[in-house]
N, C-alpha and C positions, 0 to 999 in steps of 0.2 A: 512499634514494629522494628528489628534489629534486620540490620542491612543482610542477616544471613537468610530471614523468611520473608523479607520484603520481595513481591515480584515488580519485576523493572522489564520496562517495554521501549525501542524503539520504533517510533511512528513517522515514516514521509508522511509531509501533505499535509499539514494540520489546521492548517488555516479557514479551511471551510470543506464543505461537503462528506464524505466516508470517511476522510482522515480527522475530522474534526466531531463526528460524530461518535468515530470510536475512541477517540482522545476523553471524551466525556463520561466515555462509559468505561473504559478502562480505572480512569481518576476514581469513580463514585463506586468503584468495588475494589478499590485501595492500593492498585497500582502504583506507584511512578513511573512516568514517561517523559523520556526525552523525544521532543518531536520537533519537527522542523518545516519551515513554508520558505518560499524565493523574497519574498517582503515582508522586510520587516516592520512594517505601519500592520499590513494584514496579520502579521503573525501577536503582535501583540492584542489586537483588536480580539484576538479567537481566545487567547490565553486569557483576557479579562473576563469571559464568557464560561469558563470552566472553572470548578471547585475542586482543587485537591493538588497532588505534589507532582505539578507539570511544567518541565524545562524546555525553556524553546532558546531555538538555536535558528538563525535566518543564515537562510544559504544556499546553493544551489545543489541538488545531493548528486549530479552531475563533478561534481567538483570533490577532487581525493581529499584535497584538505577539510572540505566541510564534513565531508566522511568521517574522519577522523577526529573531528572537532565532538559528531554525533558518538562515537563511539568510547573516546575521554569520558563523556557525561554518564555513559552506561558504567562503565569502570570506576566513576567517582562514587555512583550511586550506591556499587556494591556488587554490579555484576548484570548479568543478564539472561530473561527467561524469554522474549519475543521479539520476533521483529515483525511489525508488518509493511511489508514495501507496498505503499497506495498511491505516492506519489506516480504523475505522469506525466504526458503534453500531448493535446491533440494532434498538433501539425496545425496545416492551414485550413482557415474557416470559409468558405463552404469547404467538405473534404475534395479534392482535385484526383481526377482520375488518375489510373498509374501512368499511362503516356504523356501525362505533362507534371507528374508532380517530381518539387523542386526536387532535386539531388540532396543540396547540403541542408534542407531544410529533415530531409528523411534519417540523412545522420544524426542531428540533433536529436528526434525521435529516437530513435534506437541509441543513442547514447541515456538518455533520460528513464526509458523506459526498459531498457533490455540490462544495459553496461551498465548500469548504477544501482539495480536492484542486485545483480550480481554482484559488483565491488564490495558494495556493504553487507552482504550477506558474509563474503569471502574473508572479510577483517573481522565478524561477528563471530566467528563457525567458535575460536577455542573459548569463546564465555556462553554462546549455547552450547557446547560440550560438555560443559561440566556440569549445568543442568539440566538436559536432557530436553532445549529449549522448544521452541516451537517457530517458525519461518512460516507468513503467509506473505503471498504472492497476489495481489489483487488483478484481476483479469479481467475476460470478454469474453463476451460470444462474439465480438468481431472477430477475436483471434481463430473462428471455428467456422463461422457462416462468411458464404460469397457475396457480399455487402458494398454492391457498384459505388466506390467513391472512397472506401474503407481501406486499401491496399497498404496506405502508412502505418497509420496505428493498429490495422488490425495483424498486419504478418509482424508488428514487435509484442504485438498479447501473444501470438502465435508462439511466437519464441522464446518470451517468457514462462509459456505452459509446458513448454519439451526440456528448459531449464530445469524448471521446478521438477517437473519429470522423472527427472536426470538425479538431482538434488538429491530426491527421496529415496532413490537407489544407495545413492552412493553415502549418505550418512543416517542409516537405519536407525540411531539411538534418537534422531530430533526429528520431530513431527514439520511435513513441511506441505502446505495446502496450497492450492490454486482455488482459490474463493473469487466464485461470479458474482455480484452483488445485483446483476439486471439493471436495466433501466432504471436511472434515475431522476428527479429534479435537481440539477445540479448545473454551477455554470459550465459547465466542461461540454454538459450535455447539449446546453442551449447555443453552447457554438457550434457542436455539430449539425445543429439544426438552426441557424439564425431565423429569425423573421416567422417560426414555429412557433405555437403555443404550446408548450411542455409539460404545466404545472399538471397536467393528469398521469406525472408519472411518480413514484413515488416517492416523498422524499428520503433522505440518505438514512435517519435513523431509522426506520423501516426495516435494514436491510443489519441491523449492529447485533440483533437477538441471536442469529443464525449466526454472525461470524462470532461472537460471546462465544454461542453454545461451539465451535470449534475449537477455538484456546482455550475452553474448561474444562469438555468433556474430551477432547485429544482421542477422534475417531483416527483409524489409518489414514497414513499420507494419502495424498491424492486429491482428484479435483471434486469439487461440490458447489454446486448451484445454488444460491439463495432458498429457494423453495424447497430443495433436498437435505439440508443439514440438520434440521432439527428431526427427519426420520432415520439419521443415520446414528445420532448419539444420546 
């Protein structure tokens, strides 16, 4: 395959859970993906678990320069038709109500989760441009439901959904989705829930069919719910 039909994807998060699961699924229908996790002991542990032409890059995508490290690799590869931002950060475990939760711990959050899906998107936009790429946005129903405890992470999903929004207006040629993936088994989840038994929720590749069937079949922008994608495309 010639770098001009090869599809090349960037993936936050890769190290476990949705970003690792569609790391795997992208690979085995012939992708290349550069993708990235905060550790790099984690990130190669994930990379040795996947088959096919997957570059990892450890760093924090909070950070311009790893940004740009992510975005070299898309350019090396040949160009670029995806991104999907799944990286995130909870905040603090248990979640802390809004009257006590920390300040600078909430910037963090919305740096990680708001400002960095945007940064990278923004340095990505002229190589999806040219191919008419595709930007998903991984979300929440926190960002939508009144979720006593939720105010951190859930008003940065908030605000990456009116981004994405926003996004989809303003560059009509490239398909840009706010994809719910629900509830899942994941560690992310099990900190929002410490000392909870979770395993009765799904786990992540559960959830890779519906976001596949999005970056294949390329329904209009906008938001879709796990459960909803496969009757939309």
């Amino acid at each position: 395959m010639t770098s001009e039909t090869r599809r090349i994807a960037i993936v936050t998060g890769i190290s476990r859970g949705l970003g690792l699961a569609t790391t795997r699924a992208l690979a085995a229908r012939g992708w290349t993906v550069i993708g990235d996790a905060r550790s790099n002991t984690d990130l190669e542990a994930a990379l040795a678990t996947i088959d096919g032409d997957v570059h990892g890059v450890a760093g924090d995508v909070s950070d311009p320069a790893h940004r740009e490290q992510l975005i070299r690799g898309a350019i090396s590869a040949g160009g670029l038709d995806l991104i999907v931002n799944n990286a995130s950060i909870l905040g603090p475990s248990p979640q802390p109500f809004l009257d006590s939760y920390p300040l600078e711990t909430l910037e963090q959050v919305y740096r990680v989760n708001v400002i960095a899906p945007l940064a990278l998107t923004q340095a990505a936009l002229p190589l999806l441009r040219q191919r008419r790429g595709v930007v998903v946005n991984v979300t929440s129903d926190a960002g939508r439901e009144s979720y006593p405890g939720w105010g951190g992470y859930g008003s940065s999903k908030a605000a990456l959904d009116q981004m994405s929004n926003v996004l989809a207006v303003e560059e009509p040629d490239i398909s840009v989705y706010r994809f719910d993936p629900g509830d899942m088994n994941t560690r992310m989840h099990q900190e929002a829930f410490p000392g909870e038994d979770i395993t009765d929720r799904p786990d992540p590749e559960q959830s890779v069919p519906s976001l596949m069937a999005l970056i294949e079949g390329r329904p209009a922008s906008g938001a879709y719910r796990v459960e909803d994608v496969l009757l939309a495309t």
